[in-house]
Every structure is written in C-alpha cells, then in structure tokens.
BASE-655960 format. One line per field, with one value per residue (C-alpha): residue in one letter; residue number from 1; y, x, z. Coordinates in steps of 0.2 Angstrom, whole numbers, plus 5000, padded with zeros to 4 digits. Example, Ala and Ser with C-alpha at 12.3 -4.5 7.8 and 13.67 -1.06 7.14 Angstrom:
2
res = [a / s] .
n = [1 / 2] .
py = [4978 / 4995] .
px = [5062 / 5068] .
pz = [5039 / 5036] .
// end
This chain:
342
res = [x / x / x / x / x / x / x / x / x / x / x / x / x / x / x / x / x / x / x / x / x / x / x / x / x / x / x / x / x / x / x / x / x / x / x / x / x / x / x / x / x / x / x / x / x / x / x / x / x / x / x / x / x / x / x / x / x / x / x / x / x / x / x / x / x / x / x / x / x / x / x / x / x / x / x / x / x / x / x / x / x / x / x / x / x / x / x / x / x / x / x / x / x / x / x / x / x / x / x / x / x / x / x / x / x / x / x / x / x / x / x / x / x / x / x / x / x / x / x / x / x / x / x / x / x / x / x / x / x / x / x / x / x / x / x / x / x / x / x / x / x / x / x / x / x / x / x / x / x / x / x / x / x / x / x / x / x / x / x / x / x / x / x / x / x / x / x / x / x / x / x / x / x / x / x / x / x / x / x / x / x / x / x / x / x / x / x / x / x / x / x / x / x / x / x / x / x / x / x / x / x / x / x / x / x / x / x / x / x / x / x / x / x / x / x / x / x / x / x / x / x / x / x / x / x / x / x / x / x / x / x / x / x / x / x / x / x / x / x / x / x / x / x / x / x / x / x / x / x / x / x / x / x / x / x / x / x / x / x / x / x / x / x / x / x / x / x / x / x / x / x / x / x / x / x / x / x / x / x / x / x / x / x / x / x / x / x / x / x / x / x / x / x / x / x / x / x / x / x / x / x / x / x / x / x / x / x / x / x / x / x / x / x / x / x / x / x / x / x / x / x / x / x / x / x / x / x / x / x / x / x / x / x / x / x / x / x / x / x / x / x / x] .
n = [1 / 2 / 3 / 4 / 5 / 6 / 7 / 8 / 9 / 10 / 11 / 12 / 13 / 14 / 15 / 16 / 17 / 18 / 19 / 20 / 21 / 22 / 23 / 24 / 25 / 26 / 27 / 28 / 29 / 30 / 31 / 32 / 33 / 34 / 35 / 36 / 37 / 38 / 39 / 40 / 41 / 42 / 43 / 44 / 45 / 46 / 47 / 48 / 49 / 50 / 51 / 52 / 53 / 54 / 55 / 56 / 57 / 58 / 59 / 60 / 61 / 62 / 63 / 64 / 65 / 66 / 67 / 68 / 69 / 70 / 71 / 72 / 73 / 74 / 75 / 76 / 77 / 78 / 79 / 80 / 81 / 82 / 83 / 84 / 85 / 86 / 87 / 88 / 89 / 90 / 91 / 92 / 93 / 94 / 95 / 96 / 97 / 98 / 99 / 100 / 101 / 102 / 103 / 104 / 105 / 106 / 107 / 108 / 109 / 110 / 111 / 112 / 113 / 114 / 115 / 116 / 117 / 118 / 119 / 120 / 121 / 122 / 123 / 124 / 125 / 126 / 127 / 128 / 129 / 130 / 131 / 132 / 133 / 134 / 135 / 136 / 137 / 138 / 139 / 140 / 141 / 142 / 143 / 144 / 145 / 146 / 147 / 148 / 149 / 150 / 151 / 152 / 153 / 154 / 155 / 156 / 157 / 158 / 159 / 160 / 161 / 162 / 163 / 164 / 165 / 166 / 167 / 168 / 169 / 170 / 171 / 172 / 173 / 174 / 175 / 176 / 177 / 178 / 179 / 180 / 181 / 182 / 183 / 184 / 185 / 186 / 187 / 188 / 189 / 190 / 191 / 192 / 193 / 194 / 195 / 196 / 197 / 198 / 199 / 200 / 201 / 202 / 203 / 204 / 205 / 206 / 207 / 208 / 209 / 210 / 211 / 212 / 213 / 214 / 215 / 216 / 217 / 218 / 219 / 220 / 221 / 222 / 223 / 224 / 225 / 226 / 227 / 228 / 229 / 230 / 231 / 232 / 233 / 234 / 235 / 236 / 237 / 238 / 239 / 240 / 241 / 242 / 243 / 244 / 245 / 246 / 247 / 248 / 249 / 250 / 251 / 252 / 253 / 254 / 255 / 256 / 257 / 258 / 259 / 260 / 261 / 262 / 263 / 264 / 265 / 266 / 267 / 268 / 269 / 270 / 271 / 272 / 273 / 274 / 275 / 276 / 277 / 278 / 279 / 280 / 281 / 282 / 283 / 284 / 285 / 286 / 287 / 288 / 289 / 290 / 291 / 292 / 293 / 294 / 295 / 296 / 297 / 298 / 299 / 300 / 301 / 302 / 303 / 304 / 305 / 306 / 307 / 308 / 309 / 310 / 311 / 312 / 313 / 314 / 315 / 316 / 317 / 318 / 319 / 320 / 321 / 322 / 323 / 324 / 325 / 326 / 327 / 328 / 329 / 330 / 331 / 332 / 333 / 334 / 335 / 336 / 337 / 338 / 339 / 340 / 341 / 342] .
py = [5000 / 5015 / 5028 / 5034 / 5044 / 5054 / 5059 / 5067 / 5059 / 5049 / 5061 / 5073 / 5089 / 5101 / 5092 / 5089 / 5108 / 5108 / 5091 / 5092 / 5108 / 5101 / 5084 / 5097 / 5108 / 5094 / 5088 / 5101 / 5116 / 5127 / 5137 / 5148 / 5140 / 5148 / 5143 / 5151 / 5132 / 5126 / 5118 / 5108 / 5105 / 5092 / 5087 / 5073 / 5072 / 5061 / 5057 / 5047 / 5048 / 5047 / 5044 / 5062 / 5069 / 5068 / 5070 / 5075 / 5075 / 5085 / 5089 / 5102 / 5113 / 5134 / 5139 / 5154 / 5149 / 5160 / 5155 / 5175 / 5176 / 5170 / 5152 / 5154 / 5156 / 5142 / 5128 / 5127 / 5111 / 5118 / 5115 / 5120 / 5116 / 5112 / 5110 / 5102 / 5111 / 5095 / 5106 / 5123 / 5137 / 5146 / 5161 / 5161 / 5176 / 5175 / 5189 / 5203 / 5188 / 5184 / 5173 / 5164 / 5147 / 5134 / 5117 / 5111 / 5124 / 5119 / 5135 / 5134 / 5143 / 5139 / 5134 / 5148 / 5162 / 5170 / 5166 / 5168 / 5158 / 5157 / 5142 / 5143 / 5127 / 5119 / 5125 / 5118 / 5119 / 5103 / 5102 / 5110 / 5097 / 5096 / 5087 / 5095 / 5088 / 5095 / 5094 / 5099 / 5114 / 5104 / 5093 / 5105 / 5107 / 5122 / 5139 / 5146 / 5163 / 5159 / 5144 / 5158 / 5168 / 5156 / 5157 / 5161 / 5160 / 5151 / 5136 / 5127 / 5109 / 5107 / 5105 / 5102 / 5094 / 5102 / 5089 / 5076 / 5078 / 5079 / 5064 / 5055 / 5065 / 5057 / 5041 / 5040 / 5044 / 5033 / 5018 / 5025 / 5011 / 4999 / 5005 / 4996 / 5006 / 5001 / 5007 / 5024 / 5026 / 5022 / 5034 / 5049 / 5049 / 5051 / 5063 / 5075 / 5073 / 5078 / 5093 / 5097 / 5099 / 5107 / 5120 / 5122 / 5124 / 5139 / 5147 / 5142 / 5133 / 5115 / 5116 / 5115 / 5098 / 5082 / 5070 / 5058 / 5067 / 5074 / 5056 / 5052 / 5069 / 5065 / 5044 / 5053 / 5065 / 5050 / 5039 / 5055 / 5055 / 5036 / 5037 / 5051 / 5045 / 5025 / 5028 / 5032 / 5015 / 5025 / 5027 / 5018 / 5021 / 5031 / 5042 / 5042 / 5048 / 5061 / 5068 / 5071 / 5076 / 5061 / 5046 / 5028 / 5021 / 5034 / 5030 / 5012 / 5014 / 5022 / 5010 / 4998 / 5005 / 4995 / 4977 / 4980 / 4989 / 5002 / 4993 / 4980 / 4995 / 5003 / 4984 / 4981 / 4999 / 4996 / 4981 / 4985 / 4999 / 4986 / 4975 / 4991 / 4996 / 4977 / 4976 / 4992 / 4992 / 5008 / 5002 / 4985 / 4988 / 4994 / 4979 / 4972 / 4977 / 4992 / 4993 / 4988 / 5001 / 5015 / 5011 / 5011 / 4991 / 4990 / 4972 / 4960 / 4945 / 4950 / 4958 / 4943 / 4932 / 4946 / 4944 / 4928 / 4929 / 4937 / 4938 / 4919 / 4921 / 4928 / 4947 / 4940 / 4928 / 4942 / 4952 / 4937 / 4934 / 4952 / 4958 / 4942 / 4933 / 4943 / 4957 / 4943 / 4936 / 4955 / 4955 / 4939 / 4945 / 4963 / 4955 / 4937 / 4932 / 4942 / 4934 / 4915 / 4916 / 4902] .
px = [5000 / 5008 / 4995 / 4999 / 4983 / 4988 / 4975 / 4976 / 4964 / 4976 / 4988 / 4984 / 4974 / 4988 / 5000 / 4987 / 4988 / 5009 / 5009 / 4998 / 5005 / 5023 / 5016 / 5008 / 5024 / 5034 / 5023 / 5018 / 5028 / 5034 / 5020 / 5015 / 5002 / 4990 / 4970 / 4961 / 4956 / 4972 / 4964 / 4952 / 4960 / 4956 / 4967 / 4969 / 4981 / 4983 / 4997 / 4996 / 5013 / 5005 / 5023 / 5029 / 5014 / 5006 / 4989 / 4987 / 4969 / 4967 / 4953 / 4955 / 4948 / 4948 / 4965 / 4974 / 4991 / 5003 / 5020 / 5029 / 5043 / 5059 / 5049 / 5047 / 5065 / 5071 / 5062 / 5050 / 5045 / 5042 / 5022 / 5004 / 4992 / 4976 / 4965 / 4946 / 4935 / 4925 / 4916 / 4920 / 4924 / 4941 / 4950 / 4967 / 4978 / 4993 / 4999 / 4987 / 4971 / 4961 / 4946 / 4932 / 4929 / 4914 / 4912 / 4914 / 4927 / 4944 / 4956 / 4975 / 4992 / 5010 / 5024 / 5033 / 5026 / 5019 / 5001 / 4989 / 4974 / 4960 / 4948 / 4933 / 4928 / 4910 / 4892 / 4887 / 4906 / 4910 / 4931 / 4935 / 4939 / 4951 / 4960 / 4975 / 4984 / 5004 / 5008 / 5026 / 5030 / 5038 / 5024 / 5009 / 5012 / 5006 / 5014 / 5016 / 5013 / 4995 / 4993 / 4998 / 4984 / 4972 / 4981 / 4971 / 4953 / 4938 / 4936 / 4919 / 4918 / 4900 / 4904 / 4915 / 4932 / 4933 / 4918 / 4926 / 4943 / 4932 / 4924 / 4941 / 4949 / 4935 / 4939 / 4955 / 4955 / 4941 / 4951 / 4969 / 4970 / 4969 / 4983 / 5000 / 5014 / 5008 / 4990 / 4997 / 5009 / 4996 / 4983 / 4997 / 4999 / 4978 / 4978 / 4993 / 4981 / 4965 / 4972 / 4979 / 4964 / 4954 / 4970 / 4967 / 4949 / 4951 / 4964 / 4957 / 4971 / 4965 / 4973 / 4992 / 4988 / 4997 / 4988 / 4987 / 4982 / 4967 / 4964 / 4962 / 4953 / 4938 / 4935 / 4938 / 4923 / 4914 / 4915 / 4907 / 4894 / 4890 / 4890 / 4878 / 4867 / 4864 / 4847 / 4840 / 4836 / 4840 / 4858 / 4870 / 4884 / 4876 / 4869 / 4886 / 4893 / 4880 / 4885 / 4903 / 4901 / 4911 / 4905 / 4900 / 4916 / 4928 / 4918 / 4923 / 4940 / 4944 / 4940 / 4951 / 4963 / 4950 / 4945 / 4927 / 4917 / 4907 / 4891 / 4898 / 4905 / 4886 / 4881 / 4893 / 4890 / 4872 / 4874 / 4885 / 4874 / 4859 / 4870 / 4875 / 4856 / 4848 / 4861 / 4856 / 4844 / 4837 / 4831 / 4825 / 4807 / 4808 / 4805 / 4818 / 4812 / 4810 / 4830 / 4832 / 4823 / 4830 / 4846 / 4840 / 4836 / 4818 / 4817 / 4814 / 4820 / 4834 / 4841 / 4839 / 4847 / 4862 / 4863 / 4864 / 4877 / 4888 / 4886 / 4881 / 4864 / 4848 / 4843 / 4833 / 4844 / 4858 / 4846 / 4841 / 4859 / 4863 / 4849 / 4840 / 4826 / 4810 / 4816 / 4818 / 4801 / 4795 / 4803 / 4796 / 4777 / 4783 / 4790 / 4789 / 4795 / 4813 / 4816 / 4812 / 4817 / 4831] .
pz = [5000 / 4996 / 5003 / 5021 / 5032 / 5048 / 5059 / 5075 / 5082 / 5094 / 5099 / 5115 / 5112 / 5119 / 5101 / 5089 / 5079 / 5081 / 5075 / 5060 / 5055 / 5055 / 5045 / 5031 / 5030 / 5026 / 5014 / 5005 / 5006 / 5020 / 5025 / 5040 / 5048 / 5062 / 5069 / 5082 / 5086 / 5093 / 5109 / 5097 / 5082 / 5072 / 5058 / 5044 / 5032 / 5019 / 5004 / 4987 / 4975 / 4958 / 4950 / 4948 / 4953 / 4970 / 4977 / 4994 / 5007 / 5019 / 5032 / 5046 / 5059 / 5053 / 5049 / 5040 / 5032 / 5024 / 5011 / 5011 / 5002 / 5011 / 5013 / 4995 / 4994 / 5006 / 4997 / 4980 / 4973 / 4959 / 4957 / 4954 / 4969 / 4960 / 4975 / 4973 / 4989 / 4997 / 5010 / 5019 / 5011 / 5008 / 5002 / 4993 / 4988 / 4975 / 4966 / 4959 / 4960 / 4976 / 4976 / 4988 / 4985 / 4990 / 4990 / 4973 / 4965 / 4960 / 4963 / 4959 / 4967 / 4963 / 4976 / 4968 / 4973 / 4990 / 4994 / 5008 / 5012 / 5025 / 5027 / 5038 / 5039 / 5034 / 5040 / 5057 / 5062 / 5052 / 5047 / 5030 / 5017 / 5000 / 4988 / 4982 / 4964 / 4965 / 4947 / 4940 / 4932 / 4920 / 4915 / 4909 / 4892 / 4892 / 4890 / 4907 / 4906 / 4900 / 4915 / 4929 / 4922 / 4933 / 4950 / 4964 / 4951 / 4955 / 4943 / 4947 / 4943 / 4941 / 4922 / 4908 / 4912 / 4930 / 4932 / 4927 / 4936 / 4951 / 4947 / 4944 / 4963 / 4972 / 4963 / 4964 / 4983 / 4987 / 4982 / 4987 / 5000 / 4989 / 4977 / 4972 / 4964 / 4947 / 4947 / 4955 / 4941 / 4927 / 4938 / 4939 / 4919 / 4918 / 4933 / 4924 / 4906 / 4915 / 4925 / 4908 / 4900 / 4914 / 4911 / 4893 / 4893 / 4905 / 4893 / 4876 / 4871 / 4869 / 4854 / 4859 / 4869 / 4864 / 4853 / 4863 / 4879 / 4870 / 4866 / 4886 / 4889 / 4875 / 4883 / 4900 / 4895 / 4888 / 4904 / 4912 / 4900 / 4902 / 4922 / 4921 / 4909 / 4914 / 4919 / 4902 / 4890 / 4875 / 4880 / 4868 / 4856 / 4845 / 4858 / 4868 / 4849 / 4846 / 4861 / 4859 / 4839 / 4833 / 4824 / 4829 / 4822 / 4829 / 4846 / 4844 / 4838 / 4855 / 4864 / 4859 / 4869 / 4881 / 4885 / 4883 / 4870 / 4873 / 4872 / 4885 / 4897 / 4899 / 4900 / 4919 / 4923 / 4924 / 4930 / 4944 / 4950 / 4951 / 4960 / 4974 / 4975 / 4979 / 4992 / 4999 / 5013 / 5010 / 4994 / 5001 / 4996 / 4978 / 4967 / 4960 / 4941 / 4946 / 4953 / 4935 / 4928 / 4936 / 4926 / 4910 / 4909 / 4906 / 4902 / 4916 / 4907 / 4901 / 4916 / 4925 / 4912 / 4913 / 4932 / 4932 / 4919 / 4929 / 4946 / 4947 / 4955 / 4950 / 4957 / 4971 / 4977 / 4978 / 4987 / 4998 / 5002 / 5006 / 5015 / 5022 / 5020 / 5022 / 5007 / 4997 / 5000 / 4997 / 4978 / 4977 / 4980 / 4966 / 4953 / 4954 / 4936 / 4940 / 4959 / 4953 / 4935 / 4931] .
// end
C-alpha cells in the first residue's frame, strides 16, 4: 500500500495543531500555519505519490496559512496546487488575484510564489475538506505565462472537464488504500492529462495539447457522459457519439485501447449499480424490476438472464443473500418472474 493517512485523532489535544501543521509543511511546502482552534483542532492528512505527481487530502479545523517570500525562497517544489474544495469554504491570495471558493470549486496557486489563504471550515462547524493535485511545472504542456493567468481564480467543477477531474479526485481517493505502485503510476499519467485539459479549457488553448492526451481527455469526458446517463434506456453508442460530435466508428475505435466495448461498458455499469442498490437496505422495498429500471434496463427477462450471467445468481437471490430473508420474499410478491426466473 503506498497511501499513508495521519490523523490526530490519537495524539493529546495540547499536540494535535503543532503536529499536523509540522506533517503538512513537510509535505507540501513550508508554510505559516496559524488557527484560532488550537485547543480543538482536528486534523487529517493524507498522501498518494501518483509517479511524479502527488495527490494530497486534507481535512482540518479553521485555519489561515501563509508562504511570504523567504519560505518561498528556502524551498520550491516547483508546482501548481490544483485543489478540489469538498466542504467549507476558503479564500486564497497570490499575486494581483484573490478569490472565495465553496464546495465544489477547483482553485489553483504555485509553490513559487507568495500566497495567503484562510479556510473557515464547513456549515454547522463541520472540518473544512480538499483534495489537492501537486503537478510539476515541467509537465503542463502548456505555456506558462497563459497557465499563471488562473492562480488564485475560482474554477467550478459542476461542468466540463473540472467535472470530470472531480469525478476522477473522488475516485482515485476513494480507492487509494487499495493501490499498488503500478496502478498509482498508470493513475498519475491520467491525473497529469486531465488537469491538463481542465487547464486548457480555461485558457482556450486546447489546441496545443498532445495527441494523445486529447485522446484520454475525450474517453475521460465520455466515461462521464456514460456514468451520468445509465438511467436512460435509449443510452448507447450512438447516443454516447452524438454527444461528443464524433462518429459511431471513431467511438469504437477508442475504445480499443480498452478490454470492453462500449456497448459491453454501459452493460457492467448498469449492472454494477443494480447489483450496489439490491444490496442496499434503504432500497429493500423497491421491486427488484423496478431497481432495473431505474438504470435504464427495462426488460425483466433480460436483466435477469444478465445477472445471472455474471454475478452467478439471480437478482433476488443476491438480494436474499445480502439483506436476508424477508426482502427477498418482498421481491418475490413485486416481481415474481425476476426473483424465481432460472
């Protein structure tokens, strides 16, 4: 496992701010680091090398940090800090640009300038929460002049690419624990391409990207698309071509870069989310065709068959097995010819 999680959770209440402070500093960069919570503070910090990039999560009570220029001096990694707000809200400063983010924005400094910062924490005095993507200087292929024009500038990522570097963050994050070296090599090459793009679509300059990075920005778009539209039966290759103004035979051409084709990919998504929702207990007493249904597979018999397929059990066996007995009998008695079907 190559992700590491510090939380100062077990250390005594008189350490906990020092400590965390110390453990981001080293981390990150040197930075001033005060709170007015220091008898309270709650801090988590957590580190993923994705080959020469690194991702870095963080959770804390209200702080006000500060890089002036002899820090700046001392020691520069060299980086943009593309941070993705979770909750809370914050304020960063850098050069002639200031800006207030809120959950959901992506905003950006460098390492190699001064910058100032302030983060309030999250309605109901919840811990302020990020996700921050240290990329190289080096490896934005993108002029640099035209890239610092976004520091310290509110990028929402309710759209676009910002959406879906969010989308991959959360991802990536989520399953950091489970990561080998290899996976977090092959994850940092797609993490560069799509801060890249979200880069480039500020700037206009989408043009000047590698070929091949504008290859993984368009199927990372696509996956999007796909994730956000399972719910609706008309969703196929065409519709996901249509979409993205590029023929069914461009669609299918990349993805064979991939070891399923598009039709089979909306297939185990689907699937997949049935699978999550009949094993949820919340959902226990929706019928198990209409658990289909809301992912866009409206035909009893067939889903059935298709779990069975691949799982190795009907629906409501799965659900059976899950959540016990009596939801089982309860999809029995709503759709009868999707629990027992063979």
């Amino acid at each position: 496992m190559v992700f590491t999680e510090i939380d100062t959770a077990g250390l005594p209440p008189e350490h906990r701010f020092e400590w965390w402070r110390g453990i981001v500093e080293q981390g990150v960069a040197p930075t001033r680091i005060s709170s007015d919570c220091v008898p309270d503070f709650v801090g988590r910090v957590g580190f993923l090398p994705l080959g020469p990039a690194q991702v870095t999560t963080m959770a804390f009570s209200p702080i006000t940090s500060d890089r002036p220029a002899r820090l700046v001096r001392r020691s520069d990694p060299e980086t943009f800090e593309l941070t993705l707000i979770l909750e809370g809200a914050m304020h960063v400063a850098q050069g002639r640009n200031e800006t207030h983010l809120d959950a959901g924005d992506f905003a950006m400094w460098t390492s190699s300038r001064p910058y100032s910062g302030r983060a309030g924490g999250s309605p109901g005095g919840g811990l302020s929460r990020a996700i921050i993507l240290h990329l190289p200087h080096s490896l934005v292929p993108l002029p640099r002049k035209r890239v610092e024009e976004l520091l310290a500038h509110r990028m929402p990522a309710a759209s676009g690419f910002g959406r879906v570097l969010a989308q991959y963050l959360r991802s990536v994050v989520q399953e950091a624990s489970a990561l080998d070296e290899a996976d977090c090599t092959r994850l940092g090459a797609v993490s560069l391409d799509l801060a890249t793009g979200l880069l480039a679509e500020r700037i206009g300059t989408q043009e000047r990207l590698p070929a091949e990075t504008r290859h993984q920005l368009l199927l990372a778009a696509i996956d999007t698309f796909i994730d956000d539209n399972l719910a609706d039966p008309q969703l196929d290759a065409g519709a996901v071509a249509a979409r993205h103004n590029i023929s069914v035979r461009h669609l299918h051409q990349l993805f064979r870069s991939r070891p399923e084709t598009v039709s089979a990919s909306i297939r185990r998504r689907r699937l997949e989310r049935c699978y999550a929702d009949l094993g949820t207990p919340a959902l226990r007493s929706l019928p198990i065709r209409a658990v289909a249904a809301r992912w866009g597979l409206v035909d009893p018999a067939w889903f059935s068959r298709a779990f069975r397929r691949t799982y190795g059990m009907t629906p409501g066996e799965h659900r059976s097995t899950t959540l016990g007995g009596t939801a089982a009998l309860h999809a029995d008695r709503q759709a009868p010819e999707i629990a027992t079907r063979r």
